[in-house]
BANULO-19607 format. One record per residue (C-alpha): residue number from 1; residue in one letter; x, y, z. Coordinates in steps of 0.5 Angstrom, whole numbers, plus 500, padded with zeros to 3 digits. Each point is the difference from the previous one (the first is absolute). Layout:
BEGIN
> NUM | A | X | Y | Z .
...
This chain:
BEGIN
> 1 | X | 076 | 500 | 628 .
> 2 | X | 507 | 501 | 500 .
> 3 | X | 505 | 501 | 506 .
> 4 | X | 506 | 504 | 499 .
> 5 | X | 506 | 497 | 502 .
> 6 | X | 496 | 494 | 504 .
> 7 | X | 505 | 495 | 498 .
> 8 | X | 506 | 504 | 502 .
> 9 | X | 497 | 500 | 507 .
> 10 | X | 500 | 494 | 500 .
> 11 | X | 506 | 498 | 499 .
> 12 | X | 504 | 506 | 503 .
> 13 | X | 497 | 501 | 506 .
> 14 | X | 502 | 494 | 503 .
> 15 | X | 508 | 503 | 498 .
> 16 | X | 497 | 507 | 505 .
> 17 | X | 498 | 496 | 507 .
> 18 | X | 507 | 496 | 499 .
> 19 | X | 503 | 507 | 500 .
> 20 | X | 496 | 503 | 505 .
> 21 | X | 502 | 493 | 505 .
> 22 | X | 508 | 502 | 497 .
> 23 | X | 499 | 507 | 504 .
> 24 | X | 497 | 498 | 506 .
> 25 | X | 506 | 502 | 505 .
> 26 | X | 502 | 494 | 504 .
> 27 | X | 496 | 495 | 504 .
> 28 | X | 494 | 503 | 498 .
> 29 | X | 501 | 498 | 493 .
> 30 | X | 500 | 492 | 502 .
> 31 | X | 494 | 502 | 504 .
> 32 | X | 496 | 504 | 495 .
> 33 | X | 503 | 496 | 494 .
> 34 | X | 493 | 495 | 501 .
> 35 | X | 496 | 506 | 500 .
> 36 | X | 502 | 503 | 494 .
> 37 | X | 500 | 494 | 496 .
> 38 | X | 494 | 498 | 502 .
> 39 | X | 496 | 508 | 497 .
> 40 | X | 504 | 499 | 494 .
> 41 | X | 498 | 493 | 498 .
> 42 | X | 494 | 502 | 502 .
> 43 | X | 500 | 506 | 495 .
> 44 | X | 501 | 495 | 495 .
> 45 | X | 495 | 496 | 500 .
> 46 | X | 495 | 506 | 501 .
> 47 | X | 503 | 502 | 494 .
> 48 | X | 500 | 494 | 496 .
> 49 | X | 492 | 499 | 503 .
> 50 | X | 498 | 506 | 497 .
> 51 | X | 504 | 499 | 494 .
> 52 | X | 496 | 493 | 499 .
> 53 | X | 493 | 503 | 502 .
> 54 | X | 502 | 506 | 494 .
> 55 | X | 501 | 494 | 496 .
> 56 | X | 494 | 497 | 502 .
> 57 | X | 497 | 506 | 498 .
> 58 | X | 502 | 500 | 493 .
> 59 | X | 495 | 498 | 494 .
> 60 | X | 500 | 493 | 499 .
> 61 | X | 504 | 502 | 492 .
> 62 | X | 505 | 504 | 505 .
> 63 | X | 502 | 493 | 503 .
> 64 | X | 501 | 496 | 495 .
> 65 | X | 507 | 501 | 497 .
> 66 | X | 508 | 497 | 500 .
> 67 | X | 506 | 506 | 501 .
> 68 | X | 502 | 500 | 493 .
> 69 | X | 495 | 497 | 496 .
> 70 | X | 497 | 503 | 494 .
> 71 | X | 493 | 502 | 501 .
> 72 | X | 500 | 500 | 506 .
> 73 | X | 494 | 504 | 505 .
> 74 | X | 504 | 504 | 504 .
> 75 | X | 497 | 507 | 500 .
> 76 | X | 503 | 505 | 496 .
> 77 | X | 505 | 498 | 496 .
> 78 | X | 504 | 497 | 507 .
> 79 | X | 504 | 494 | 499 .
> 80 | X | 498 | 498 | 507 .
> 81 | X | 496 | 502 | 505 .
> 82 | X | 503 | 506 | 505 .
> 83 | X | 505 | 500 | 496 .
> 84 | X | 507 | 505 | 501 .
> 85 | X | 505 | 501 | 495 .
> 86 | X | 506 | 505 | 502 .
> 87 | X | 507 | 500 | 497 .
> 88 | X | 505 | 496 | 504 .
> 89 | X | 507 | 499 | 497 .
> 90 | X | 498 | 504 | 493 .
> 91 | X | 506 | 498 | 496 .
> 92 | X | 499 | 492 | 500 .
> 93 | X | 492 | 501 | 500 .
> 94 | X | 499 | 498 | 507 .
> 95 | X | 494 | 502 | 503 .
> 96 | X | 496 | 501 | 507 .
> 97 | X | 493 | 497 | 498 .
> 98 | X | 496 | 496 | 504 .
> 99 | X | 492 | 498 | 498 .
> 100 | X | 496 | 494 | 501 .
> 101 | X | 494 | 496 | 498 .
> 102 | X | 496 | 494 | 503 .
> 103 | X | 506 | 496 | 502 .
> 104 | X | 504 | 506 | 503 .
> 105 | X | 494 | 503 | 504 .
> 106 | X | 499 | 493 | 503 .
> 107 | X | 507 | 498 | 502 .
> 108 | X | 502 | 508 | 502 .
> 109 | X | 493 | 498 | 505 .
> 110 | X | 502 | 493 | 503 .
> 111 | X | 508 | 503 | 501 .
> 112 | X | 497 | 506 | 504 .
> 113 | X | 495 | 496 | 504 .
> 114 | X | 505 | 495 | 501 .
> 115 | X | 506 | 505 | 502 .
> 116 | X | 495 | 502 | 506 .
> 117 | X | 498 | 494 | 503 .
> 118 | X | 508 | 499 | 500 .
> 119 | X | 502 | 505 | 504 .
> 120 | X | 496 | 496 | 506 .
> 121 | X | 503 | 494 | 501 .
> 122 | X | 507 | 504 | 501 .
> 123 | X | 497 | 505 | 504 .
> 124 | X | 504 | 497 | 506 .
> 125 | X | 507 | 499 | 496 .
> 126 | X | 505 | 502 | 505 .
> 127 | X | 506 | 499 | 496 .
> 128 | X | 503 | 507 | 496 .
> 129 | X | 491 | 502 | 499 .
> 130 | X | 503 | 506 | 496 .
> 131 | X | 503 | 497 | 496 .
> 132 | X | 496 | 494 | 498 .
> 133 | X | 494 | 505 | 499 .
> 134 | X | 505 | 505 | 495 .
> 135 | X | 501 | 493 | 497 .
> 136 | X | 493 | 499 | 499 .
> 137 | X | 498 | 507 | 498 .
> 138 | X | 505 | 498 | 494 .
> 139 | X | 498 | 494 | 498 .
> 140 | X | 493 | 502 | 500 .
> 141 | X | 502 | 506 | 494 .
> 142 | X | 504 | 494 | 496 .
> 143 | X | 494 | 496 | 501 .
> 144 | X | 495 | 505 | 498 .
> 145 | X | 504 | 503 | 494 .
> 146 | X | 500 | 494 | 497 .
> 147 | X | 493 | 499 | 499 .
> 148 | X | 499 | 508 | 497 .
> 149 | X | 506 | 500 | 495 .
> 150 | X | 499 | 501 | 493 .
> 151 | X | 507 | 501 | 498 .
> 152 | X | 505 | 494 | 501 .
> 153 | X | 506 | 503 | 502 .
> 154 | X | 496 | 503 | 506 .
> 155 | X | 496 | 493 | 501 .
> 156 | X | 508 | 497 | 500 .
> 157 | X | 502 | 506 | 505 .
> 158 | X | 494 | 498 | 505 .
> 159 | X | 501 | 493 | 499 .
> 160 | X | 507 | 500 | 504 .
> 161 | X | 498 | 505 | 504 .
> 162 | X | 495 | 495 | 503 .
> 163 | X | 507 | 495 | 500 .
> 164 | X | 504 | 504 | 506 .
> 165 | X | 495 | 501 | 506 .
> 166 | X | 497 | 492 | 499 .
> 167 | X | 507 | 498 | 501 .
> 168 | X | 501 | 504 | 507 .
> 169 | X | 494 | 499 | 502 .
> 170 | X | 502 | 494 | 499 .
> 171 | X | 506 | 499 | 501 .
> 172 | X | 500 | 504 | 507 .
> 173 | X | 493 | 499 | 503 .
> 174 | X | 499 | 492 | 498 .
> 175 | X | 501 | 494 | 503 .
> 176 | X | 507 | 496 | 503 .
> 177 | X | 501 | 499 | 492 .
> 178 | X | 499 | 507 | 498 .
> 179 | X | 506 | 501 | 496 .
> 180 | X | 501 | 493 | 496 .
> 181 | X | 492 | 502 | 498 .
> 182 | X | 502 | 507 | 498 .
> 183 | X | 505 | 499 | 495 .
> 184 | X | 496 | 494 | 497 .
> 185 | X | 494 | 505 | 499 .
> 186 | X | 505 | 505 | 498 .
> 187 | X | 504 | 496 | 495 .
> 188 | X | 494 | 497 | 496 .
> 189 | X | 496 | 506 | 499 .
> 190 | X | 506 | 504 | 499 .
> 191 | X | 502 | 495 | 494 .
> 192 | X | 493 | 501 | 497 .
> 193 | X | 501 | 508 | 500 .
> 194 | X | 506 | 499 | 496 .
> 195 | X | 496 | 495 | 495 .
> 196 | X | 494 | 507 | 499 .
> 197 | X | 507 | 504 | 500 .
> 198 | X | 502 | 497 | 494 .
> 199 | X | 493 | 500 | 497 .
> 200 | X | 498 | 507 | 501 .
> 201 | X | 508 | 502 | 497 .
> 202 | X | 498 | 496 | 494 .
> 203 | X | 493 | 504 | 499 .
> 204 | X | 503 | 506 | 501 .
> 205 | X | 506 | 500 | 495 .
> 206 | X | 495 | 497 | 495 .
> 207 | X | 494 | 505 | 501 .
> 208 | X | 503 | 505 | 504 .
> 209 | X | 494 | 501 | 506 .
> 210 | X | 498 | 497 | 506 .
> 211 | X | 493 | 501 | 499 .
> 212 | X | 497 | 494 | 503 .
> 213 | X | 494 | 502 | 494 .
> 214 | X | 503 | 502 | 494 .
> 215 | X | 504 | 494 | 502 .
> 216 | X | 494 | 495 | 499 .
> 217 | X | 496 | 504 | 494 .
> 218 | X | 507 | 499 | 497 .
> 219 | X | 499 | 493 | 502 .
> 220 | X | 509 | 498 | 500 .
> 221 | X | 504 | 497 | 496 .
> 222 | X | 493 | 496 | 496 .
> 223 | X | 505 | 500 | 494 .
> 224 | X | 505 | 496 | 504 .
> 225 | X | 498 | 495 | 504 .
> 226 | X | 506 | 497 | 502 .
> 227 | X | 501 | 506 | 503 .
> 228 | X | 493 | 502 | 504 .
> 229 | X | 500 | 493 | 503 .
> 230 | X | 507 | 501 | 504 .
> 231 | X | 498 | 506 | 502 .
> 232 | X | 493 | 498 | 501 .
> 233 | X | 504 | 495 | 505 .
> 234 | X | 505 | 505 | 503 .
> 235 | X | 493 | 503 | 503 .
> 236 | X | 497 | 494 | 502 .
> 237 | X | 505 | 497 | 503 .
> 238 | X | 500 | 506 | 505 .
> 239 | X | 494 | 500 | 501 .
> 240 | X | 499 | 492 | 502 .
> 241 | X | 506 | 501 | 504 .
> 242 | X | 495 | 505 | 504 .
> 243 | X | 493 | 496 | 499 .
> 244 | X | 504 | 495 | 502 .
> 245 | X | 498 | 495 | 495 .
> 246 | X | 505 | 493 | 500 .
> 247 | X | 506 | 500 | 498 .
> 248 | X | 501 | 507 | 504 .
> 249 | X | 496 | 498 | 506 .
> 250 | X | 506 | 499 | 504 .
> 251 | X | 500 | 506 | 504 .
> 252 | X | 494 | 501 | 502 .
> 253 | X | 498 | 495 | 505 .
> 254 | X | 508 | 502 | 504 .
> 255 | X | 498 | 508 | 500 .
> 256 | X | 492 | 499 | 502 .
> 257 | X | 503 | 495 | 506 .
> 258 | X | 506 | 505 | 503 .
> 259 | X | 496 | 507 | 499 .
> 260 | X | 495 | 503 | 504 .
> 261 | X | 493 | 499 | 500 .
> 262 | X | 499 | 507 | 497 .
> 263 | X | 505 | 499 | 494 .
> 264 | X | 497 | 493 | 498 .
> 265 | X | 493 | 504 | 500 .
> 266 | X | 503 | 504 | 495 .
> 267 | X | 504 | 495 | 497 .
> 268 | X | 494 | 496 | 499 .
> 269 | X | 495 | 504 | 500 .
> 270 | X | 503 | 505 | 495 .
> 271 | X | 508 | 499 | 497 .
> 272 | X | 496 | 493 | 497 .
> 273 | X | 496 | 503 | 496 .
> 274 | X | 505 | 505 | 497 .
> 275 | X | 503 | 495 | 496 .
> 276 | X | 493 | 497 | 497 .
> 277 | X | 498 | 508 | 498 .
> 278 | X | 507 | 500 | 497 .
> 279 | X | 498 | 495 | 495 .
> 280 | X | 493 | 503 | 499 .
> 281 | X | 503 | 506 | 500 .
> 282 | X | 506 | 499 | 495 .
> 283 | X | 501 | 493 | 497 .
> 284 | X | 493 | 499 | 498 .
> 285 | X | 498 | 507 | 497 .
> 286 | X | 508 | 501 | 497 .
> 287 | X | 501 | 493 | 497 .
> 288 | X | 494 | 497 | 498 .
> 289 | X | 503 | 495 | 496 .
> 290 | X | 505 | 498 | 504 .
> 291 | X | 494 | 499 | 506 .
> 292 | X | 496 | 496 | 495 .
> 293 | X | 506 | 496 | 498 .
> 294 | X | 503 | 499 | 507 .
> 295 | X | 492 | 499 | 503 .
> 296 | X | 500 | 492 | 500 .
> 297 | X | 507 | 501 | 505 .
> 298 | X | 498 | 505 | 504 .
> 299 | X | 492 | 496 | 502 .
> 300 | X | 505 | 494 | 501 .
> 301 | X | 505 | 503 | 505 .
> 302 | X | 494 | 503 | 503 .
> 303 | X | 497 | 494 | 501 .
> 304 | X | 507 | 497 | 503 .
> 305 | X | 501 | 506 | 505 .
> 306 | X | 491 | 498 | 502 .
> 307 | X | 501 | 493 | 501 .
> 308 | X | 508 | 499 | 503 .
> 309 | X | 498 | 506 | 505 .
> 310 | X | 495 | 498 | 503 .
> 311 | X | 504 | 492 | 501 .
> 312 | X | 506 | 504 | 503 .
> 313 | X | 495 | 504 | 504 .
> 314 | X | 497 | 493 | 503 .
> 315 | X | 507 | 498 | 502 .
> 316 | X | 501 | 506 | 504 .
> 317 | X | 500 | 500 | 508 .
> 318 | X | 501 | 507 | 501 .
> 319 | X | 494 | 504 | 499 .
> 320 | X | 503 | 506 | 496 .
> 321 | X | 503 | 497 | 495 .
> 322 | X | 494 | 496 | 499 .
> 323 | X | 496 | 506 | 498 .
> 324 | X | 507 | 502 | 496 .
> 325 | X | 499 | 494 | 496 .
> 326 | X | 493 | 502 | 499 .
> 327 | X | 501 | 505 | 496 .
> 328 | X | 504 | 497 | 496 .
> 329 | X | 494 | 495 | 499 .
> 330 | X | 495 | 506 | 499 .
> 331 | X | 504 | 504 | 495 .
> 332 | X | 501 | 494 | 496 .
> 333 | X | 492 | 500 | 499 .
> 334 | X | 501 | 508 | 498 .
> 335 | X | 504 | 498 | 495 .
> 336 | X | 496 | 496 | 497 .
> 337 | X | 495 | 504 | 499 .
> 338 | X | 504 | 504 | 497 .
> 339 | X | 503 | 495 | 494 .
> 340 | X | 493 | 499 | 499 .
> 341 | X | 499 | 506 | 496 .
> 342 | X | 493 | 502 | 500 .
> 343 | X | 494 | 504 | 505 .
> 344 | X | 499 | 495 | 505 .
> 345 | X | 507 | 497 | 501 .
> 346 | X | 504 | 508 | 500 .
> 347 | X | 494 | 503 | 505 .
> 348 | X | 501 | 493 | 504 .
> 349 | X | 507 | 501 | 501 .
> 350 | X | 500 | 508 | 501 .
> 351 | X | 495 | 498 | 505 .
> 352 | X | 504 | 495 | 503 .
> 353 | X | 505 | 505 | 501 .
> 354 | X | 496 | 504 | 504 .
> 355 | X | 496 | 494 | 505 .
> 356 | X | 508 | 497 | 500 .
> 357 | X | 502 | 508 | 504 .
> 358 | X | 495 | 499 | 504 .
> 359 | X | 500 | 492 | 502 .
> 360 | X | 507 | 499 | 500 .
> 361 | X | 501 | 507 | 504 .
> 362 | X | 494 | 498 | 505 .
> 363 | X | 505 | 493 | 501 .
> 364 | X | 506 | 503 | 502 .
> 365 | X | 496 | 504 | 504 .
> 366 | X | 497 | 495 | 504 .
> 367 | X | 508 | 496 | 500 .
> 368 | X | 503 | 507 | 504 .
> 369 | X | 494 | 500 | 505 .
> 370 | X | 502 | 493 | 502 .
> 371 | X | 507 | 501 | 499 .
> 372 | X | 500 | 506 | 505 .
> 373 | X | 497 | 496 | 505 .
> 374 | X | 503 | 493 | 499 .
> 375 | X | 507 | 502 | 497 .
> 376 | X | 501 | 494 | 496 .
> 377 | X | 496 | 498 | 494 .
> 378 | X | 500 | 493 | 499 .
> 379 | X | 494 | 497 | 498 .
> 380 | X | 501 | 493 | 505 .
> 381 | X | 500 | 504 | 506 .
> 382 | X | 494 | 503 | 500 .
> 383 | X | 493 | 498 | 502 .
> 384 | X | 493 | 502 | 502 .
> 385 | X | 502 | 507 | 501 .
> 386 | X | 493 | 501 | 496 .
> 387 | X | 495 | 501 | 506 .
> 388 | X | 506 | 503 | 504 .
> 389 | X | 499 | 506 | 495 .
> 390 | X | 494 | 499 | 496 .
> 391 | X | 500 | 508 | 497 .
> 392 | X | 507 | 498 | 497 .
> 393 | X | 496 | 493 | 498 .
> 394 | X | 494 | 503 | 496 .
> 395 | X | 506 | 506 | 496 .
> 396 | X | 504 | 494 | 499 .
> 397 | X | 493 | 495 | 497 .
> 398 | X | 500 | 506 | 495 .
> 399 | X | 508 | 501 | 498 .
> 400 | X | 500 | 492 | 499 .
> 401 | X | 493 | 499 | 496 .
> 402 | X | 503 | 506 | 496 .
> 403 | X | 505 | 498 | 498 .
> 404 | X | 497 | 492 | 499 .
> 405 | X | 495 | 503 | 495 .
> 406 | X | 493 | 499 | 504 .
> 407 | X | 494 | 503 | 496 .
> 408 | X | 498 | 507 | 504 .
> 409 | X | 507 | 502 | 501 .
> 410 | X | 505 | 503 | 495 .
> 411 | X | 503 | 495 | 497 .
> 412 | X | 495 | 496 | 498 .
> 413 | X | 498 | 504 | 494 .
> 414 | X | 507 | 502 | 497 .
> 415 | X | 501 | 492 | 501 .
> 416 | X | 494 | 498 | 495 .
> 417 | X | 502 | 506 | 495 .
> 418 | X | 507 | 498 | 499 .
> 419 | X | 497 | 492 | 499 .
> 420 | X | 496 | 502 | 496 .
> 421 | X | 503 | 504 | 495 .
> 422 | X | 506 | 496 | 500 .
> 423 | X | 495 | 494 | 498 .
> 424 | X | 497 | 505 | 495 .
> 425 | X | 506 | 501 | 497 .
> 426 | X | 502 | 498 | 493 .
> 427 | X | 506 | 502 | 499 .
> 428 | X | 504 | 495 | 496 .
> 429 | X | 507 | 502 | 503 .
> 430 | X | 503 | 494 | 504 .
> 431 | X | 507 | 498 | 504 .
> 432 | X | 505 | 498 | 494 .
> 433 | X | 501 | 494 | 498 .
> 434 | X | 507 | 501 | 503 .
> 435 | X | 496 | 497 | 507 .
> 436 | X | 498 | 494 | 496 .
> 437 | X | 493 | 501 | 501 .
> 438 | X | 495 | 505 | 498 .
> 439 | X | 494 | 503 | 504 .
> 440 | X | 494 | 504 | 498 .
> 441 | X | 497 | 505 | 505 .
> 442 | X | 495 | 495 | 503 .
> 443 | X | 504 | 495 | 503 .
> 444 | X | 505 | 506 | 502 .
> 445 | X | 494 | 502 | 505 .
> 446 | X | 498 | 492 | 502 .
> 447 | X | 507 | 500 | 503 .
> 448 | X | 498 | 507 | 503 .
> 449 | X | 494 | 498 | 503 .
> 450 | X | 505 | 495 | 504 .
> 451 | X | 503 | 506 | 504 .
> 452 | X | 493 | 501 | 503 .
> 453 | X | 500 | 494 | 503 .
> 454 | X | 506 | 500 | 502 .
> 455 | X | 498 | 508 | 503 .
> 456 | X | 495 | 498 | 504 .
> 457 | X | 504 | 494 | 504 .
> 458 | X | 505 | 503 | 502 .
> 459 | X | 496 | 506 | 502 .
> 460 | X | 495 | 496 | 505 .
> 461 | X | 506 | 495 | 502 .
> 462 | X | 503 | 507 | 502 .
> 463 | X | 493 | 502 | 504 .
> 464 | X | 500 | 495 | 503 .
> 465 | X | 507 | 498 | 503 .
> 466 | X | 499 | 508 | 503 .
> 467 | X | 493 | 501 | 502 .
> 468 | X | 496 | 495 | 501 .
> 469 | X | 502 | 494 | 506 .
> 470 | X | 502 | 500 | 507 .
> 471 | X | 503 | 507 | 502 .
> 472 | X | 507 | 498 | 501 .
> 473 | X | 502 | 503 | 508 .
> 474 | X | 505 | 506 | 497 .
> 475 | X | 495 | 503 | 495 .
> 476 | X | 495 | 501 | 507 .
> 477 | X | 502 | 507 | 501 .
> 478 | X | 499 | 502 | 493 .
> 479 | X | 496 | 506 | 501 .
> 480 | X | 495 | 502 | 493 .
> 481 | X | 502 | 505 | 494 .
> 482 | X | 501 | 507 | 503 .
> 483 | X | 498 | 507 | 497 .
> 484 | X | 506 | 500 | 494 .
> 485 | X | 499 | 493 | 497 .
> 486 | X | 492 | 501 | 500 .
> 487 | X | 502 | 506 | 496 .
> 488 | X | 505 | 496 | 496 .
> 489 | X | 495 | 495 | 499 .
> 490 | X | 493 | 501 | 500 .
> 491 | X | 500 | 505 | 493 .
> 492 | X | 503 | 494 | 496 .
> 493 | X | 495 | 496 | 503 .
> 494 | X | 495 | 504 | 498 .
> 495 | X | 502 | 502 | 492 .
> 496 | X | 501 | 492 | 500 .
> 497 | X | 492 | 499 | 502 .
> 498 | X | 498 | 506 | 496 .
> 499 | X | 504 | 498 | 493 .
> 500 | X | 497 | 492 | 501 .
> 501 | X | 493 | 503 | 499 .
> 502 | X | 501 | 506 | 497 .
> 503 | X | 506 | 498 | 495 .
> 504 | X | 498 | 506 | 495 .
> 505 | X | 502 | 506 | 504 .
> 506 | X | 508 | 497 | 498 .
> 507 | X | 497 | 497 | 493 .
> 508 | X | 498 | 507 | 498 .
> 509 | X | 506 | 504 | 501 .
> 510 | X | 504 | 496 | 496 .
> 511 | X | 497 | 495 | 494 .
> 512 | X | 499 | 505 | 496 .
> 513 | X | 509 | 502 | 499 .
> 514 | X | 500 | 492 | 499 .
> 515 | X | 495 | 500 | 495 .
> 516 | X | 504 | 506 | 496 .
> 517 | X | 506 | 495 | 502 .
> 518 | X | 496 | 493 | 497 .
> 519 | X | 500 | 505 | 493 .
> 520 | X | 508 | 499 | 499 .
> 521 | X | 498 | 492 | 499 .
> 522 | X | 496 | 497 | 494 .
> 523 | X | 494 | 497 | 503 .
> 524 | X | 501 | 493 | 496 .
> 525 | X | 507 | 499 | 506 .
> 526 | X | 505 | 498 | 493 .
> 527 | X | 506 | 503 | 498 .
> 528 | X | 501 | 507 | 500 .
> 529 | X | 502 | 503 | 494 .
> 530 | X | 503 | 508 | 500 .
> 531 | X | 495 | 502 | 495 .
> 532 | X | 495 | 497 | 505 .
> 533 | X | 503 | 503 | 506 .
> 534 | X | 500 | 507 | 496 .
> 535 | X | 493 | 500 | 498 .
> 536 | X | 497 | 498 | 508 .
> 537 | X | 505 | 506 | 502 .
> 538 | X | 495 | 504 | 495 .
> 539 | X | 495 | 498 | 503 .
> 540 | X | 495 | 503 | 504 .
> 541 | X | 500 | 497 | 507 .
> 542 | X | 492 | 499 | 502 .
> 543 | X | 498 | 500 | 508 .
> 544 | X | 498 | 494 | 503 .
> 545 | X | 494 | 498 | 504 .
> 546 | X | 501 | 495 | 505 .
């Protein structure tokens, strides 16, 4: 069944309740800005609901195609699923085109849920509350637009979109370090955008379209590879910027520990996931030797990201920047699951994207809890605060043990597939022998596995510091969560118990789009050749089962 215009309701709904908060006259415009922040991104994210449970409703061989890939079994000859095409800028062949597939629909699902969630946590912000939602309401567009474009010059425009209201909200409603952490987040990623820039200028003058699909079916520059592997970097280096993946970590822990709790949400929760979707969406396809050649170097900053995010989150006294360091350590693993090109490492790291949504935004959330009370982060100063709000503690027992990988929560069970398949792979691809030394993908995922380890100490040291042992006499008055935080709280909770027992209903949107994607890539994992790459985009592109 398809719904007309659905993903453009999406996107631009967001855009009329930010113009409806701008027409309130005067106080009552702060006052009701909240409100019509809320009914909006509840609009989204019915929306987006409906559009997976019409996703769901699909046959099975209607679920299992790649945007751009020949073959593919979208129906009626579609290059994607809800798609749109409407001519934008007709003299230099820019389009309005929007559509999705597996990936899409599960990342347009996570960023509705998650933008609902968010408005709670700022529900009480007292500083400018119009503004911050109008802010929000745009970051929210930018957000959702990148997860539905199918032409690169509408993904670019809706990539920096996202650019400006992150830095305000930032810039203006965060911490005592506010501005230092804004520019920083500014800088970096908007040095990323002028490297896709460049690339997508390049494309252009070649090919003459943007088209995200004709794009991958023409498989750029397979003639010339010095040419595709530097674009290939200009696009991966904007995206590691965004994931953010060792060296180009830097902004994030700053960004996460001056923004509001709402915005960390969204940071972690969803502004992460971009950048690994633009690698799924644009390097692998667009470039598949350049990725087979590079593979070895992407598994291996992987790996670093795991292991030096979670030593440095270890040395961590303030709560916040823990979990920050955190994610740097989490989407490492999603990186290597993605290097291992293959079913089980691609699904585990497309997974992972998700489960990291829900537990690192379950964390922020339950750092903002005690930071509204307490107004310090620090983890030392802490103490037994467990049973002075033991319905605070079983919600934070959840977020830490899914973020830690417990089997029956989330995390587990993308945790196990990106393990395997990173052990399974067969890739001959190594780090070059610049290093000094080379490493096949089965020792890169031993030194991963130390990143778990790692995990799970400085996330029980942290429970322990903070709930458990003598209440300390200032945190005696501390009163339990009240109706917002259960609501901000308790549905994320929720989704991680469902998906630790029943990962298929998240495995079933997408391992289909991945298994179109895997097409792309010899199953023997040795170099590449043009000829090779031609054939697998002739190929037709089977579902796969799971």
């Amino acid at each position: 069944m398809n719904i007309p215009c659905i993903l453009t309701w999406i996107v631009f709904a967001p855009i009329i309740g930010m113009v409806a908060m701008a027409l309130v006259p005067g106080e009552r415009g702060n006052r009701w800005a909240r409100w019509i922040s809320l009914i909006t991104a509840f609009v989204v994210f019915v929306l987006s609901t409906i559009l997976l449970v019409n996703y769901y409703a699909l046959a099975p061989e209607l679920r299992g195609g790649f945007i751009g890939i020949k073959g593919v079994a979208f129906p009626d000859g579609a290059q994607s699923l809800y798609e749109q095409r409407v001519a934008w800028i007709g003299e230099y062949n820019i389009w309005y085109h929007v559509g999705v597939d597996g990936l899409g629909v599960l990342m347009l699902f996570l960023t509705g849920l998650l933008s609902l969630l968010a408005v709670f946590p700022a529900w009480n912000i007292a500083k400018a509350p119009r503004g911050y939602h109008m802010m929000y309401m745009l970051l929210i567009t930018g957000m959702m637009g990148v997860f539905v474009a199918l032409d690169l010059f509408l993904f670019y425009v809706f990539w920096e979109v996202m650019l400006l209201p992150m830095y305000f909200l930032i810039g203006i409603w965060g911490g005592p370090r506010k501005e230092y952490a804004a520019i920083k987040f500014f800088l970096y990623t908007f040095a990323g955008s002028v490297l896709m820039l460049l690339a997508i200028i390049v494309l252009y003058m070649k090919y003459h379209t943007f088209s995200i699909p004709e794009l991958i079916a023409i498989a750029p520059f397979s003639d010339s590879l010095l040419t595709a592997h530097l674009l290939f970097w200009g696009f991966f280096i904007a995206f590691a910027i965004k994931v953010p993946m060792f060296p180009f970590h830097t902004w994030l822990p700053d960004a996460h520990v001056e923004a509001p709790t709402a915005i960390s949400v969204i940071l972690a929760g969803v502004l992460l996931k971009l950048g690994a979707y633009g690698i799924l969406r644009v390097n692998f396809p667009m470039f598949p030797i350049s990725t087979q050649t590079f593979i070895g170097i992407i598994a291996l900053l992987g790996v670093i990201s795991a292991i030096y995010g979670a030593m440095v989150a270890m040395a961590q006294t303030d709560f916040k920047k823990l979990v920050a360091y955190s994610s740097v350590s989490h989407m490492g693993l999603v990186m290597l699951g993605m290097a291992a090109l293959n079913a089980e490492g691609l699904n585990g790291a497309v997974f992972q994207m998700f489960n990291h949504g829900i537990s690192a935004s379950m964390m922020f959330m339950i750092v903002g809890v005690v930071y509204e009370r307490a107004h310090h982060r620090e983890i030392a100063r802490f103490g037994g605060i467990g049973l002075q709000m033991p319905r605070y503690l079983t919600l934070a027992i959840v977020a830490f043990f899914a973020s830690l990988g417990l089997p029956g929560l989330c995390s587990f069970i993308s945790e196990v597939m990106v393990f395997l398949g990173a052990f399974k792979s067969q890739s001959t691809a190594a780090v070059p022998q610049a290093f000094g030394w080379t490493f096949n993908m089965s020792y890169l995922t031993m030194a991963a596995a130390f990143a778990l380890i790692l995990g799970a100490a400085y996330l029980l040291y942290t429970m322990q510091r903070v709930y458990l042992g003598k209440l300390k006499p200032e945190y005696a008055d501390f009163k339990d969560l009240n109706r917002l935080e259960y609501l901000q709280l308790v549905p994320l909770a929720v989704l991680a118990l469902v998906l630790g027992i029943f990962p298929n209903l998240a495995l079933n949107v997408f391992n289909g789009a991945m298994g179109s994607l895997l097409t792309l890539f010899p199953a023997t994992g040795a170099a590449t050749t043009a000829n090779g790459v031609a054939a697998a985009l002739a190929a037709s592109a089977p579902a796969m089962g799971m």
